[in-house]
Backbone as a chain_set.jsonl record, in Angstrom:
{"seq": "XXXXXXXXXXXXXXXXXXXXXXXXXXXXXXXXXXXXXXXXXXXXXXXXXXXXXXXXXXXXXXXXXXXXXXXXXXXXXXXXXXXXXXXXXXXXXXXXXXXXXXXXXXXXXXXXXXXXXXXXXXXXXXXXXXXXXXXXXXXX", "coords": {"N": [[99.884, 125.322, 87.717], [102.641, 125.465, 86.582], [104.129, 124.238, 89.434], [102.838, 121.402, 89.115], [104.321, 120.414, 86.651], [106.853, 121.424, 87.271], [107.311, 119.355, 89.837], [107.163, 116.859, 87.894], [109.075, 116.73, 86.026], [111.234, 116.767, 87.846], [110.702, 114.318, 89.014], [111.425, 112.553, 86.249], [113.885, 113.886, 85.905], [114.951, 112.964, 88.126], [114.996, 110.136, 88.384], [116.073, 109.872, 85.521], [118.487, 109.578, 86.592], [119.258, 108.073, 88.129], [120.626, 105.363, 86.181], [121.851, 103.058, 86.973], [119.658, 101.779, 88.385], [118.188, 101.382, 86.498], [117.243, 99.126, 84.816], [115.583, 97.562, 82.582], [113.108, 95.393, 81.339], [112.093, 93.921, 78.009], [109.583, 94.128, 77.634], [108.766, 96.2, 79.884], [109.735, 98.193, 78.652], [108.354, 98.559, 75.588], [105.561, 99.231, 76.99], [106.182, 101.833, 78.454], [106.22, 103.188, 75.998], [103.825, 102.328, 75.018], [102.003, 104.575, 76.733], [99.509, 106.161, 77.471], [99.079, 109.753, 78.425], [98.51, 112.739, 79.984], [97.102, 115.633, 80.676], [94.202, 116.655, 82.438], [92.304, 119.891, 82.359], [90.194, 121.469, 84.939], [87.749, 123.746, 85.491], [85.658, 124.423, 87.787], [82.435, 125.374, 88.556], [81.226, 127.794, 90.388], [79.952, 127.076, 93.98], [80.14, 124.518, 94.131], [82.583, 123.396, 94.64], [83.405, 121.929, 96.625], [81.728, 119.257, 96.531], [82.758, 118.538, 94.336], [85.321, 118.356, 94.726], [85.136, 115.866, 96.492], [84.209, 113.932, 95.053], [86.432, 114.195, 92.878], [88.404, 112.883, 94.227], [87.119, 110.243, 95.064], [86.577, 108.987, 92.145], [89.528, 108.867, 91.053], [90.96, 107.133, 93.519], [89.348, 104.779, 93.222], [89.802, 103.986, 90.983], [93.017, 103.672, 90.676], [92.88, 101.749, 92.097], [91.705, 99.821, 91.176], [91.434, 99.367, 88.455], [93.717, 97.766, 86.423], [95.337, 98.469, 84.214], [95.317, 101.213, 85.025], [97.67, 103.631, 85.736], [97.829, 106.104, 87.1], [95.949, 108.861, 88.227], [95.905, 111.718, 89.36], [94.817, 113.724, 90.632], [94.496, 117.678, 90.986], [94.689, 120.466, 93.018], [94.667, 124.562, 92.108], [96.532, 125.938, 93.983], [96.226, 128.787, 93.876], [93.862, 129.287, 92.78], [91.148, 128.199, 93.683], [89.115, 127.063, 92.428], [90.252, 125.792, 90.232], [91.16, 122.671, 88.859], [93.557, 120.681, 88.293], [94.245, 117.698, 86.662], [96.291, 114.447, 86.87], [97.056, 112.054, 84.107], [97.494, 108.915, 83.736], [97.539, 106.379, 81.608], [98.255, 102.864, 80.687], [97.835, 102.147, 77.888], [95.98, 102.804, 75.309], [93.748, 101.141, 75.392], [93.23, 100.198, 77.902], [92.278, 103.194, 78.865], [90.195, 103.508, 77.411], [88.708, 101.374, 78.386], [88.462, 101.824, 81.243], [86.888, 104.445, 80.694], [84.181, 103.061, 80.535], [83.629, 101.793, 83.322], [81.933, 101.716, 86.355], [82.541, 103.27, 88.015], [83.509, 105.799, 87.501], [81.711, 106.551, 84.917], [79.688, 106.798, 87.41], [81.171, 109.323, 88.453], [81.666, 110.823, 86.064], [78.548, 111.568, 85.171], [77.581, 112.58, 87.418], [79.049, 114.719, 88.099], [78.711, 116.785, 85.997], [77.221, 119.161, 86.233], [78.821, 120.707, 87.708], [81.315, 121.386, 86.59], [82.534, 124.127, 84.523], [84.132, 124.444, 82.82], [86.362, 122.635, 80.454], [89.37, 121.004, 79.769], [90.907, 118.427, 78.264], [94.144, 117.49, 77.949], [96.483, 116.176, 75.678], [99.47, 114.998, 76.363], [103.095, 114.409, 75.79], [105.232, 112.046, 76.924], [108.986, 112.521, 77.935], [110.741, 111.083, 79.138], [109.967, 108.236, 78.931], [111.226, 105.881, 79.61], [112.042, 106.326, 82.125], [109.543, 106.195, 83.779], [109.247, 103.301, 85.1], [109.885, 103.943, 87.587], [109.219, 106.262, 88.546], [107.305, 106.35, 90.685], [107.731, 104.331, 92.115], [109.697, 105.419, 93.916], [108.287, 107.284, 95.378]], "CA": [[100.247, 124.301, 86.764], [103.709, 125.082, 87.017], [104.083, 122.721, 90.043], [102.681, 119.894, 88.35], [105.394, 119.802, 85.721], [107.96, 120.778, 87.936], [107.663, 118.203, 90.432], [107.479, 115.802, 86.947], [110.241, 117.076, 85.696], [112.238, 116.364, 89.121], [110.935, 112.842, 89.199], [111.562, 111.886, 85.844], [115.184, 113.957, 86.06], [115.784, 112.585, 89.119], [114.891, 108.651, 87.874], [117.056, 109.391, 84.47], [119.922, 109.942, 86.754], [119.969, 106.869, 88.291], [120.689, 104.842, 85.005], [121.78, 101.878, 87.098], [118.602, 100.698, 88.689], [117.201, 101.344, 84.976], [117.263, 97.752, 83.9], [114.167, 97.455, 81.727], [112.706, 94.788, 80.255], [111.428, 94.688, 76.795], [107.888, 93.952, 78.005], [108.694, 97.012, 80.437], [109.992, 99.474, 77.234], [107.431, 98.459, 74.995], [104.46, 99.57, 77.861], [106.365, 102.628, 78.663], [106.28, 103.056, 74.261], [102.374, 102.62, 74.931], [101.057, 105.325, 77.463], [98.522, 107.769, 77.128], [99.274, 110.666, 79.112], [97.151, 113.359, 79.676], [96.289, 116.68, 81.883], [93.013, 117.375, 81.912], [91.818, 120.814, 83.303], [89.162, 121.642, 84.817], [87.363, 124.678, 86.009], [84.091, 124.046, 88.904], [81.293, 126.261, 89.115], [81.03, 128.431, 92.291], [79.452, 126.616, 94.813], [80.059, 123.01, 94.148], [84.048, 123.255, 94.819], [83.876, 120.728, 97.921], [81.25, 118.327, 96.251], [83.775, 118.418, 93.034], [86.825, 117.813, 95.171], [85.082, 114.636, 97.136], [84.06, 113.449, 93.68], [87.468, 113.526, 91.729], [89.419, 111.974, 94.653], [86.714, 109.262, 94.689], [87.099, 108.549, 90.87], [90.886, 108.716, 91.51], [91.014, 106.721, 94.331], [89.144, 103.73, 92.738], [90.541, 103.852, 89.363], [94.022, 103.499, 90.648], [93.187, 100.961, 92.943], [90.39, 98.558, 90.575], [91.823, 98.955, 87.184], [95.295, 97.565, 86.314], [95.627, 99.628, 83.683], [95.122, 102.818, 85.381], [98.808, 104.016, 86.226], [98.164, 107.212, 87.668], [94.723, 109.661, 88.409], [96.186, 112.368, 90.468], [93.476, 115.458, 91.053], [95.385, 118.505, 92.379], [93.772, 121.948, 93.423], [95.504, 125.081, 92.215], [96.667, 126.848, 95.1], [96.299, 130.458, 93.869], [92.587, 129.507, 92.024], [90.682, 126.671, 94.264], [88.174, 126.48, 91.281], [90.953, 125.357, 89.259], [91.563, 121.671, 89.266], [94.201, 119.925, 87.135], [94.49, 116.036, 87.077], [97.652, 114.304, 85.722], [96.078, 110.911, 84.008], [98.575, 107.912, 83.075], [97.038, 105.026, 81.525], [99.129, 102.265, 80.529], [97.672, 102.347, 76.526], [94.479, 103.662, 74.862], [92.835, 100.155, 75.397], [92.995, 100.744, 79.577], [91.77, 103.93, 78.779], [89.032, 103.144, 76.813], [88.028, 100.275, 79.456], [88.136, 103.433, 82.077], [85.69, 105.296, 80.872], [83.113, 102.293, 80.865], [83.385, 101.637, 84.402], [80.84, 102.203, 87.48], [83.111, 104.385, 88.772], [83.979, 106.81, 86.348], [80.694, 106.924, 84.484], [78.947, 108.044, 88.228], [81.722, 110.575, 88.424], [81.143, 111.614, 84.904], [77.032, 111.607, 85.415], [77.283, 113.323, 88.837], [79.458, 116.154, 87.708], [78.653, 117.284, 84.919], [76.593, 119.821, 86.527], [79.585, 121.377, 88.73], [81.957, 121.549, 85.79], [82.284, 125.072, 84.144], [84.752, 123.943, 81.304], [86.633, 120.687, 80.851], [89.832, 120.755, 78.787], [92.064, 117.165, 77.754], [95.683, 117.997, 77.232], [97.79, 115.308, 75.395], [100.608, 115.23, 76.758], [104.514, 113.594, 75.543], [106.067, 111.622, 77.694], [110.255, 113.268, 77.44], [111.434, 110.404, 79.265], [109.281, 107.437, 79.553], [111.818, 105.111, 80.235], [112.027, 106.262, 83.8], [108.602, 105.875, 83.973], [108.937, 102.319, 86.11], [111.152, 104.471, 88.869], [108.994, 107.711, 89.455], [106.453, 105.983, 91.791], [108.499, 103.315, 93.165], [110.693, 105.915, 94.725], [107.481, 107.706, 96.401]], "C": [[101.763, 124.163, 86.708], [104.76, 124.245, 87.925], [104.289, 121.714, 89.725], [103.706, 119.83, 87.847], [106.679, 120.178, 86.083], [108.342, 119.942, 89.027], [107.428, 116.513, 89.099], [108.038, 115.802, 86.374], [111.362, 116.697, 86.696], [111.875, 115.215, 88.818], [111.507, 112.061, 88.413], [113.094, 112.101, 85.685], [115.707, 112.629, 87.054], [116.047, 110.506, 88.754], [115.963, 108.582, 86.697], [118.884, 109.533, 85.363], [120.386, 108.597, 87.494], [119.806, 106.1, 87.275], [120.745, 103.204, 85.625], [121.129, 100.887, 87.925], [117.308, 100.412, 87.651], [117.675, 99.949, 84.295], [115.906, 97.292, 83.715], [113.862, 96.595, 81.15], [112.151, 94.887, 79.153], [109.941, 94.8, 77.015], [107.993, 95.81, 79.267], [108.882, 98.017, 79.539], [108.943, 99.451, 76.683], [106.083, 99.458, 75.983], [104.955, 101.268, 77.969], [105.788, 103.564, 77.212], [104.324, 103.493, 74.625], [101.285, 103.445, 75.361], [101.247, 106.241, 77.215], [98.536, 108.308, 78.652], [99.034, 112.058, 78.948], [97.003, 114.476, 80.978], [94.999, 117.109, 81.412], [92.676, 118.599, 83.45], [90.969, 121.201, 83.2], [88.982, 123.128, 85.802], [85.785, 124.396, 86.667], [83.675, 125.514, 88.69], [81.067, 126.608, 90.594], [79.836, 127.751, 92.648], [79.031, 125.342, 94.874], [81.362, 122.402, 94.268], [84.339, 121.957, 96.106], [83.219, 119.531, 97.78], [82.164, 117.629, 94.969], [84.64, 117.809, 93.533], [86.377, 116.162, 95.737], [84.452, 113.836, 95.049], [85.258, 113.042, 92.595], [88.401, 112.772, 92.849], [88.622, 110.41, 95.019], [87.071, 108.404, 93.499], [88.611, 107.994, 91.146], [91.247, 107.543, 92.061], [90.727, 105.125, 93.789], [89.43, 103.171, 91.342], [91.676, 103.324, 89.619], [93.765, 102.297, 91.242], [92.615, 99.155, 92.406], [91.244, 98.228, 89.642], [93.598, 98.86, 87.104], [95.847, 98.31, 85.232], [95.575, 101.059, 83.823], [96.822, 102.944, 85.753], [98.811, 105.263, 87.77], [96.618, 108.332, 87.231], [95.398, 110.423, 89.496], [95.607, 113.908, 90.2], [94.686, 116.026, 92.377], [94.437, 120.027, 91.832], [95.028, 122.672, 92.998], [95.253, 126.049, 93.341], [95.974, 128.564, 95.116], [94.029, 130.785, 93.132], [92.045, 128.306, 92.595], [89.527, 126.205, 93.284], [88.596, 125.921, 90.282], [91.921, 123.868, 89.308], [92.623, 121.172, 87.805], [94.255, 118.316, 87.67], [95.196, 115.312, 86.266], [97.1, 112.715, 85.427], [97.32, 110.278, 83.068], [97.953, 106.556, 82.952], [98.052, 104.16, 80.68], [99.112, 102.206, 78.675], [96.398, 102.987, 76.511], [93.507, 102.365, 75.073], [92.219, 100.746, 77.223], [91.887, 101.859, 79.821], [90.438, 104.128, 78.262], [88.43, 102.188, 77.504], [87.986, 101.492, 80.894], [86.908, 103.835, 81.866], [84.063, 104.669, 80.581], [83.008, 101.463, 81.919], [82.517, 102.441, 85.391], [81.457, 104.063, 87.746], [83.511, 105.676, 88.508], [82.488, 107.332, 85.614], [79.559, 107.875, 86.053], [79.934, 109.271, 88.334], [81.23, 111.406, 87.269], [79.525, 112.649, 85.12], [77.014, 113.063, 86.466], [78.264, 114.412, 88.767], [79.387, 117.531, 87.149], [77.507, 118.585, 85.044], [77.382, 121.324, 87.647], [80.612, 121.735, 87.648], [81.725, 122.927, 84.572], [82.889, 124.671, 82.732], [85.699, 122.864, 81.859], [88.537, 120.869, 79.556], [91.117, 119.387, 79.146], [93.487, 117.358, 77.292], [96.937, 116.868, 76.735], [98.846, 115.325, 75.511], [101.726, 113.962, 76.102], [105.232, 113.073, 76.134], [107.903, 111.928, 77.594], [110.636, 111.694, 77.843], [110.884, 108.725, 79.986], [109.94, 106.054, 80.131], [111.875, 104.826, 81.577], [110.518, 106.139, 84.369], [108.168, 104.768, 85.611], [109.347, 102.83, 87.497], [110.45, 105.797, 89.303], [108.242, 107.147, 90.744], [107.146, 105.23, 92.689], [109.131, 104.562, 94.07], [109.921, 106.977, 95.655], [107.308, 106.771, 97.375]], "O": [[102.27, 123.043, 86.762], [105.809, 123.731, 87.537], [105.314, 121.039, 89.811], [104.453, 119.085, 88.482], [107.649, 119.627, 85.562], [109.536, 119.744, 89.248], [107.541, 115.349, 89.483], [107.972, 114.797, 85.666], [112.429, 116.305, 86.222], [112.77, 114.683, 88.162], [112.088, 111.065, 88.844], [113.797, 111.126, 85.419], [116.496, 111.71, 86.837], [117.081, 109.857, 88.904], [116.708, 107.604, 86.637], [120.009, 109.564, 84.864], [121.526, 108.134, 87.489], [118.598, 105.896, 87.152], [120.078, 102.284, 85.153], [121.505, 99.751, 88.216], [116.242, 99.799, 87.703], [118.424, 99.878, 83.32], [115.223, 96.73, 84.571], [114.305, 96.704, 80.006], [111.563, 95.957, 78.998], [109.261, 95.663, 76.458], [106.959, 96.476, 79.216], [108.035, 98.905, 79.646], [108.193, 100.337, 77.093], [105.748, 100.5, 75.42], [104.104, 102.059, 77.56], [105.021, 104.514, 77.367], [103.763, 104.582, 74.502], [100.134, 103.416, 74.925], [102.168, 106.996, 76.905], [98.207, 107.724, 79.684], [99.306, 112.602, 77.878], [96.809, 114.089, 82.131], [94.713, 117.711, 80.378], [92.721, 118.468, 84.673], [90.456, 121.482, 82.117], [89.815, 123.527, 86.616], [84.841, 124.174, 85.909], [84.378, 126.524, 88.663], [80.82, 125.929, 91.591], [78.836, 127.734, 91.93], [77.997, 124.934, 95.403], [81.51, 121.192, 94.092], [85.362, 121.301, 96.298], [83.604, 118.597, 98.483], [82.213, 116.423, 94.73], [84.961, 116.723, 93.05], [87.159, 115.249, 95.47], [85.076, 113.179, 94.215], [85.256, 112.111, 91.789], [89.217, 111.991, 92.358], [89.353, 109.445, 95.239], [87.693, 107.348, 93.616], [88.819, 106.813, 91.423], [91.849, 106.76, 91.327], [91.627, 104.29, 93.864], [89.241, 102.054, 90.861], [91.837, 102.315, 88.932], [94.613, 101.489, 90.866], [92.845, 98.019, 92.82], [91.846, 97.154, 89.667], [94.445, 99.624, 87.568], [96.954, 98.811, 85.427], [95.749, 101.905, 82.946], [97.162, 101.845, 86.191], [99.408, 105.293, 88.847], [96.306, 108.518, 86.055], [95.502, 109.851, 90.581], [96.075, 114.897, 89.636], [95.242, 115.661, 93.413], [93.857, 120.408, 90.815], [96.147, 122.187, 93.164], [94.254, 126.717, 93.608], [95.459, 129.235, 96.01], [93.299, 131.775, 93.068], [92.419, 127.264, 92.056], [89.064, 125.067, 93.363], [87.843, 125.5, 89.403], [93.095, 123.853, 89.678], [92.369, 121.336, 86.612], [94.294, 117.913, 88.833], [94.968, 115.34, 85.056], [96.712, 112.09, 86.414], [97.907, 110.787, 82.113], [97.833, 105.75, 83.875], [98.743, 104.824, 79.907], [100.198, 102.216, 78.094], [95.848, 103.573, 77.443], [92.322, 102.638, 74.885], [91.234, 101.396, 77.573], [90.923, 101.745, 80.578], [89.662, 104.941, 78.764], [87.256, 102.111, 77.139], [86.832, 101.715, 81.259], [85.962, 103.665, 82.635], [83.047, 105.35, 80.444], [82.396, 100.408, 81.75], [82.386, 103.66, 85.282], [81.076, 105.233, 87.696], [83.811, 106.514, 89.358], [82.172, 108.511, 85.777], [78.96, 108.948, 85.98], [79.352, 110.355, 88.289], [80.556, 112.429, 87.385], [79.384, 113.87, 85.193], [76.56, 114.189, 86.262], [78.132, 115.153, 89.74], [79.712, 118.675, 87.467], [76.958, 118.972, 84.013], [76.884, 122.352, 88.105], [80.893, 122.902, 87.921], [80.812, 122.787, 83.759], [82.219, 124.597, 81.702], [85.858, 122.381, 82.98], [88.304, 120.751, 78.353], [91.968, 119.418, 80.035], [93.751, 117.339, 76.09], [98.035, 116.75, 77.278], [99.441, 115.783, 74.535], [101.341, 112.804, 75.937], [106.336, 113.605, 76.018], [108.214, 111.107, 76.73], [110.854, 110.972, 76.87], [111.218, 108.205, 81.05], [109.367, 105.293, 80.911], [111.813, 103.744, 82.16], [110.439, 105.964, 85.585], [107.451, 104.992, 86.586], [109.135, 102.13, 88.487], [110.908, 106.437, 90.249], [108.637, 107.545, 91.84], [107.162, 105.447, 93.9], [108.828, 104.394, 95.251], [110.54, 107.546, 96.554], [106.605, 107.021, 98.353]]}, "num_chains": 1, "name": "protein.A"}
């Protein structure tokens, strides 16, 4: 988990440092103002670790790519515990989010998991510097 938040800590450092390709609109502040951001971790049940993994980069995969409010679904394995998945979840508000989890795509993930899933926990997370927000991805 350490990872995770220090390569999001570098991006959003590295974005507050360039200040002068930070020209934001208010429609761009405001949105930044609005997202739900979120680790949720999870722990798989031995012997469903490779049906789990093709399952959350499915979800993932079509979330980011269908819904315009999805920002960001990124499922990562921890290195040292492969039963230990974290997934960093950026939806643009709580409406997005709430239109998420009544899609195809999400509900068969849900459905079709929920049998590989040992525990499940939601971590609300604070955005420090959401301004830079518009500048972490662009610059992947």
């Amino acid at each position: 988990m350490k990872n995770i938040f220090t390569f999001l800590l570098a991006a959003v450092t590295f974005a507050a440092c360039n200040k002068s390709d930070m020209k934001m609109t208010n429609d761009q502040l405001h949105m930044t103002n609005a997202l739900l951001v979120r680790i949720a971790e999870i722990e798989v049940n031995e012997g469903y670790l490779d049906e789990y993994l093709a399952a959350a980069h499915n979800v993932g995969t079509k979330s980011v790519e269908s819904e315009p409010g999805v920002i960001c679904i990124f499922p990562m394995q921890v290195k040292d515990a492969p039963n230990t998945i974290r997934i960093v979840e950026i939806y643009r508000n709580e409406e997005a989010y709430q239109a998420h989890l009544q899609t195809p795509h999400f509900l068969e993930y849900k459905q079709g998991t929920l049998h590989m899933v040992k525990s499940l926990q939601l971590v609300a997370m604070e955005p420090l510097a959401p301004e830079a927000m518009p500048l972490i991805f662009k610059k992947y």
